[in-house]
C-alpha positions in Angstrom: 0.0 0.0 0.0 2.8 2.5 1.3 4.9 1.4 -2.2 1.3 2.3 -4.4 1.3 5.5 -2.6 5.0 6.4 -3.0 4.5 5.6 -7.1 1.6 7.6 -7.3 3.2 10.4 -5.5 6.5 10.8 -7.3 4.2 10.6 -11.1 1.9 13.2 -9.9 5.2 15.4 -8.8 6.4 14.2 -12.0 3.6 15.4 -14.0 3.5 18.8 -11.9 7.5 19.9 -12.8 7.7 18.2 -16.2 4.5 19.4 -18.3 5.6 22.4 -19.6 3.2 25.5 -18.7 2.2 27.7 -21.8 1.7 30.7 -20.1 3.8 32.5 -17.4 7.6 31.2 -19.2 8.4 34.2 -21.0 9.9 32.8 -24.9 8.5 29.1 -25.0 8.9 27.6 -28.0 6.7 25.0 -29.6 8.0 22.7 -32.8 5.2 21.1 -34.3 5.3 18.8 -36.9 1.6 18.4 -38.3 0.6 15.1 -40.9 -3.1 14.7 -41.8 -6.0 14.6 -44.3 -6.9 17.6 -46.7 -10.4 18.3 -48.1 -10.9 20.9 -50.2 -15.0 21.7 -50.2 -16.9 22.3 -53.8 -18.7 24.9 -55.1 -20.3 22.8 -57.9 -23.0 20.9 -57.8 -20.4 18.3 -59.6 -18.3 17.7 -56.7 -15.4 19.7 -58.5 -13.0 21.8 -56.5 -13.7 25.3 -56.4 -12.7 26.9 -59.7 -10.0 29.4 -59.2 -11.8 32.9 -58.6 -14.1 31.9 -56.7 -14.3 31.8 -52.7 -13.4 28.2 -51.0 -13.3 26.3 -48.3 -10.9 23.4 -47.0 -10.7 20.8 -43.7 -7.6 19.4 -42.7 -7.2 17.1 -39.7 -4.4 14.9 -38.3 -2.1 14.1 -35.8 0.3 16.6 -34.2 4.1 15.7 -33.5 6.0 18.1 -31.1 4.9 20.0 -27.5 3.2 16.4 -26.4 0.5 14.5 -28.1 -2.2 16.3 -30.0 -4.5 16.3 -33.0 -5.0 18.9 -34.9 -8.6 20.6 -36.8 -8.4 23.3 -39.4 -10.8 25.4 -41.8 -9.1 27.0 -44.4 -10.9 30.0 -46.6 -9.0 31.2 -49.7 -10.9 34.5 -50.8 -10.3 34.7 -54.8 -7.5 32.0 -56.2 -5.8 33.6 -59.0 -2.5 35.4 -59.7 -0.5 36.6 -56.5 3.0 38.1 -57.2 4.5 36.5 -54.1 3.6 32.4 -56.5 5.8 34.4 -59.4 4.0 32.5 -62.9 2.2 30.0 -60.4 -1.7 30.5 -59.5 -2.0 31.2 -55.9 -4.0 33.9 -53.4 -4.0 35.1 -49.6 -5.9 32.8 -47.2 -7.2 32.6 -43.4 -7.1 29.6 -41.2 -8.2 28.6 -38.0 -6.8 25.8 -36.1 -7.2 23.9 -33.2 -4.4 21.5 -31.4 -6.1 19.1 -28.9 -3.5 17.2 -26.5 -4.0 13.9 -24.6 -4.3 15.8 -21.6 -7.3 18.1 -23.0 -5.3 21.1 -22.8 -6.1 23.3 -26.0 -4.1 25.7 -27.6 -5.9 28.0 -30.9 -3.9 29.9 -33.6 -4.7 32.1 -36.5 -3.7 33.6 -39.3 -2.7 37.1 -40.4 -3.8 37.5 -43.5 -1.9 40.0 -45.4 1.0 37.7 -44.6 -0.3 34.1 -45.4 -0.4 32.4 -48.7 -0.8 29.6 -51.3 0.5 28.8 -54.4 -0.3 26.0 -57.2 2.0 23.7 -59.1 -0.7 22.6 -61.6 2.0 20.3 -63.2 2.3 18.5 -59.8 -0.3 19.1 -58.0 1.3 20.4 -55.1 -0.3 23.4 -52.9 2.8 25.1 -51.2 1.3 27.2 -48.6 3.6 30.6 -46.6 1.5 31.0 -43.2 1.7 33.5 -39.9 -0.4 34.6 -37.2 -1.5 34.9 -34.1 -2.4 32.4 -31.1 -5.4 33.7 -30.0 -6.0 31.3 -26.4 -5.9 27.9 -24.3 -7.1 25.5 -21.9 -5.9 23.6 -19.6 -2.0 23.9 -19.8 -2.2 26.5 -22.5 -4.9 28.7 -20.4 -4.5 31.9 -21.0 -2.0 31.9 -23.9 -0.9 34.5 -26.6 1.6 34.8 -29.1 2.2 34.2 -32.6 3.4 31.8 -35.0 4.8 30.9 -38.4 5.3 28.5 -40.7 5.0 26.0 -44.1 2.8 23.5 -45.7 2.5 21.0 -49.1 -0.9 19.7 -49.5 -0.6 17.4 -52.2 -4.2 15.1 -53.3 -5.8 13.9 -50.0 -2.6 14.7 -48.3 -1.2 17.5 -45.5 2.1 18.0 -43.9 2.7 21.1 -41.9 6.0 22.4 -39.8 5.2 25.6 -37.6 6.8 27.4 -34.4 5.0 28.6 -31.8 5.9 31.5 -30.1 4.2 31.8 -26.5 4.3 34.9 -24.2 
């Protein structure tokens, strides 16, 4: 009994020193690593992605590498797909994204982006979306109560596919 005591006691000590707080260190740093689904929404009663112009929509969800175990949910809204000088000859356009990171431990941690600074661009030859994104995290829970800062970061959405490596820059 003393010996089930003693363990339980030195992992709840153990939990209480080595999960990292969000808010209050001053500089933390998150790596994440993000690997998921993509699905881009249609605007066509055939089932076609959005032609370029035209405001759409995209989901991505998946799993979370980096800061602890998480899972990731995104919306994605481009605007008006078209020419954007920062794609050079490729199609591309400014978007906004919301996404949530939800950790074993429930602790939530919510992030933006700026707008005038995050983009896409098209390869049409392979398919590839290569996407330029910044912004702001905008709150918590649990662990990440009360947290602001901002983040950066790169993406390649390719078919069906995501992959995502952003820094997180906590208060």
């Amino acid at each position: 009994m003393k010996k089930g005591i003693f363990i339980a006691m030195a992992a709840l000590g153990l939990a209480l020193f080595a999960v990292p707080e969000a808010h209050g260190v001053d500089g933390q740093s998150l790596q994440l690593r993000f690997a998921g689904s993509n699905f881009i929404t249609s605007s066509t009663d055939e089932g076609r992605p959005t032609p370029l112009g035209q405001v759409s929509t995209s989901l991505q969800n998946g799993i979370v590498k980096g800061g602890g175990s998480a899972v990731f949910s995104a919306q994605t809204i481009v605007e008006e797909a078209g020419q954007d000088d920062r794609c050079g000859s490729l199609p591309g356009a400014a978007l906004s994204t919301t996404t949530v990171l939800t950790y074993n431990d429930g602790s939530i941690l919510s992030l933006t982006t700026d707008d005038e600074v995050s983009f896409f661009c098209f390869d049409p030859i392979s398919g590839v979306f290569f996407v330029d994104f910044a912004g702001t995290v905008t709150g918590g829970v649990g662990r990440f109560e009360g947290a602001s800062g901002s983040w950066q970061g790169t993406a390649q959405a390719q078919s069906s596919r995501v992959t995502a490596d952003i820094t997180v820059d906590l208060d």
